[in-house]
C-alpha atoms as a printed R data frame, in Angstrom:
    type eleno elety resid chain resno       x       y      z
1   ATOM     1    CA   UNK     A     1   0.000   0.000  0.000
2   ATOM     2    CA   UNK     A     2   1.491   3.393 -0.871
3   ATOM     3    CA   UNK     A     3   1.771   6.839  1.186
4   ATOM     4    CA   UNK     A     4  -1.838   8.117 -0.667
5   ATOM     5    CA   UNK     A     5  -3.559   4.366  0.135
6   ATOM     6    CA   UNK     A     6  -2.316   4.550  3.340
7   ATOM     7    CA   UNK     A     7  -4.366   8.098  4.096
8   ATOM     8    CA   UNK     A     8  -6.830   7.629  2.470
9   ATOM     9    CA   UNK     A     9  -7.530   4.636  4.241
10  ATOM    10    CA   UNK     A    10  -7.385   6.240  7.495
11  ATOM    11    CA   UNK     A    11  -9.089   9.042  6.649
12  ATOM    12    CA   UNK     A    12 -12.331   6.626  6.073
13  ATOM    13    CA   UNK     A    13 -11.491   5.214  8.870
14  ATOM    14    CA   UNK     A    14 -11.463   8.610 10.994
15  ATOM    15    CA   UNK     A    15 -14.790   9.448  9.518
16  ATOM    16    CA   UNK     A    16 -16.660   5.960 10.411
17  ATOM    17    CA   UNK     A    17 -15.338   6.052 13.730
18  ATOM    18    CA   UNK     A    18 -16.222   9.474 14.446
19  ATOM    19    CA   UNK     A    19 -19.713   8.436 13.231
20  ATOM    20    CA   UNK     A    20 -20.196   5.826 15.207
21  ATOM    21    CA   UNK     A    21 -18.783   7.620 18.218
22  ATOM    22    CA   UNK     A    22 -21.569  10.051 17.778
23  ATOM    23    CA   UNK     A    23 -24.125   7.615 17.222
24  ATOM    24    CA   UNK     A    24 -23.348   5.346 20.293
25  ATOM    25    CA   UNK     A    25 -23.036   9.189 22.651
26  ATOM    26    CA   UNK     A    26 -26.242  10.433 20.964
27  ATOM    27    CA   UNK     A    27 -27.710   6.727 21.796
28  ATOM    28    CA   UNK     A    28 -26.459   6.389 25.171
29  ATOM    29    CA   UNK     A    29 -28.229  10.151 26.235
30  ATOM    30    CA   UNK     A    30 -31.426   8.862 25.018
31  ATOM    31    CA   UNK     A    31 -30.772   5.648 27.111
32  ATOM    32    CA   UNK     A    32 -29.667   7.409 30.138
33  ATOM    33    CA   UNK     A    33 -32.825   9.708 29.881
34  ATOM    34    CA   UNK     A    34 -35.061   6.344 29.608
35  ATOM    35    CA   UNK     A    35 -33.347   4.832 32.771
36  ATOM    36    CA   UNK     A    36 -36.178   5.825 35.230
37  ATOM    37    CA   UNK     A    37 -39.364   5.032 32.889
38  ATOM    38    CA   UNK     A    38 -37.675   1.672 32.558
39  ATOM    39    CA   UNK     A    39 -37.139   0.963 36.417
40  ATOM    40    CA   UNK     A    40 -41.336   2.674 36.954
41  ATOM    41    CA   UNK     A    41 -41.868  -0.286 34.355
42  ATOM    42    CA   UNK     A    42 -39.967  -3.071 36.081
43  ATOM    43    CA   UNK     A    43 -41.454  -2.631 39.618
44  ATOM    44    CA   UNK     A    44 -45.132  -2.239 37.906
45  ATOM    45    CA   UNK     A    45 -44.607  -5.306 35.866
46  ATOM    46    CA   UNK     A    46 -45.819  -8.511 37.948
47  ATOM    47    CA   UNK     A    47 -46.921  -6.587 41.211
48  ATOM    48    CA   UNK     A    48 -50.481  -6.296 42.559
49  ATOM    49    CA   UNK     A    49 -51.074  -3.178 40.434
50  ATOM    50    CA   UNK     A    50 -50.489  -4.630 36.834
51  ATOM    51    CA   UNK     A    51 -52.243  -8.483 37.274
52  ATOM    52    CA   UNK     A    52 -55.269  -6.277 38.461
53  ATOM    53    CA   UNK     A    53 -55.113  -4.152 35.301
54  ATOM    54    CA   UNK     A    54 -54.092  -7.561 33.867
55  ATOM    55    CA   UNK     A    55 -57.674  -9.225 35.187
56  ATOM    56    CA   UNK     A    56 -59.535  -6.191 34.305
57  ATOM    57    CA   UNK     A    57 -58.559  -6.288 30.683
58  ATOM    58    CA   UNK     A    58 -58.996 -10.167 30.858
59  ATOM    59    CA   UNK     A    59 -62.569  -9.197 31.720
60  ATOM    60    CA   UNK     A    60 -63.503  -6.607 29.363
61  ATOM    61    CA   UNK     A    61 -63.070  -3.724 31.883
62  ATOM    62    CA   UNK     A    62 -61.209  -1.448 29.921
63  ATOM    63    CA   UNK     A    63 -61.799   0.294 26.807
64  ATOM    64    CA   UNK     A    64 -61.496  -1.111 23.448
65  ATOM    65    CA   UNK     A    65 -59.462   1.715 22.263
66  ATOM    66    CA   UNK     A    66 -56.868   1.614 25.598
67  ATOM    67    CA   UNK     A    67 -53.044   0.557 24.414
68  ATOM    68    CA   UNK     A    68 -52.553  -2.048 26.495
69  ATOM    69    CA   UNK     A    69 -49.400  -3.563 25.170
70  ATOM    70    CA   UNK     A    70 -47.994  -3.411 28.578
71  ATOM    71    CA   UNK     A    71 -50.159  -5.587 29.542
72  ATOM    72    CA   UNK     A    72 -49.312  -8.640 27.509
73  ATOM    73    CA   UNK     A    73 -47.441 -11.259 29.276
74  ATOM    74    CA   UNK     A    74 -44.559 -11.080 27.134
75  ATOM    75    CA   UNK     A    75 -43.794  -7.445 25.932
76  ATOM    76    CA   UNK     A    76 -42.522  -5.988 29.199
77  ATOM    77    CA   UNK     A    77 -40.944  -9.304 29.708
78  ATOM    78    CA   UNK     A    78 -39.082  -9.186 26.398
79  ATOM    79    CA   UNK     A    79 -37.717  -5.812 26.859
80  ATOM    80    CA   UNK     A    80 -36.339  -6.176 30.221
81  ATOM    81    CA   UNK     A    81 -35.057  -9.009 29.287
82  ATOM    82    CA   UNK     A    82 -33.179  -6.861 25.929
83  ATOM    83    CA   UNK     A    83 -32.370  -4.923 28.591
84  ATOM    84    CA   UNK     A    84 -30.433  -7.151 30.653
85  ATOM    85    CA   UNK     A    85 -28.785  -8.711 27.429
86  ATOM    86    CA   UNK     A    86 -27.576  -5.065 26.335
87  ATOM    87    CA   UNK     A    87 -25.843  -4.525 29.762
88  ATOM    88    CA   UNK     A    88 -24.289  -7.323 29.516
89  ATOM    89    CA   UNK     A    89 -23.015  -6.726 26.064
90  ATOM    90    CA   UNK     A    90 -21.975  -3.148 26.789
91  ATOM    91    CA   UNK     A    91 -19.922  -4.475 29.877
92  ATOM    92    CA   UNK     A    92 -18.005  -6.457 27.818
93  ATOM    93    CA   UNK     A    93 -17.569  -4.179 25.205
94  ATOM    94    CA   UNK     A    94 -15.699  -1.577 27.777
95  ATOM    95    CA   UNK     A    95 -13.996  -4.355 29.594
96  ATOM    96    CA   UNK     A    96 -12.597  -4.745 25.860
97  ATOM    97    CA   UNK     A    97 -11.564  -1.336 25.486
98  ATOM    98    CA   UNK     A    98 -10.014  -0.735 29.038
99  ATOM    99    CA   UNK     A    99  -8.208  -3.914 28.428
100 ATOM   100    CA   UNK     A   100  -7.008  -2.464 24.995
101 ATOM   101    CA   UNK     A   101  -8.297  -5.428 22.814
102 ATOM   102    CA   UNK     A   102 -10.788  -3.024 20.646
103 ATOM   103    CA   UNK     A   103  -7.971   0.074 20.521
């Protein structure tokens, strides 16, 4: 690879990382904002409160129109679950980088 290669190669490499830098920073404020809607969400999901809204839509209580996809048995589930996963996979991703394996 010659001298202009070389650059040029780094150059797109400069630009992707400083992309994705700003994506992940960008990604990460939205997460950190989202933090205490998802804990509200985990301590509603299983306790008292939810199987009664649970029951209620069960029996027709509550409008036709509501959103009630927190109430399935699986969507708040999934995403904590996601949730958990994603920790886990952004943990190892920094132990990578402190270690210097990723830089």
């Amino acid at each position: 690879m010659n001298q202009i290669e070389r650059i040029e190669r780094m150059e797109r490499y400069l630009n992707e990382s400083e992309q994705a830098v700003k994506v992940l920073s960008d990604a990460l404020e939205q997460y950190e904002a989202a933090q205490k809607a998802l804990k509200k969400l985990s301590e509603y999901y299983g306790s008292t409160l939810w199987m009664k809204d649970y029951e209620d839509d069960e029996a027709g209580k509550l409008p036709k129109d509501l959103n009630r996809g927190v109430l399935s048995e699986d969507a708040v589930y999934n995403l904590l679950t996601d949730h958990h996963d994603l920790i886990l996979r952004m943990s190892k991703a920094v132990t990578k980088s402190i270690d210097g394996k990723t830089i």
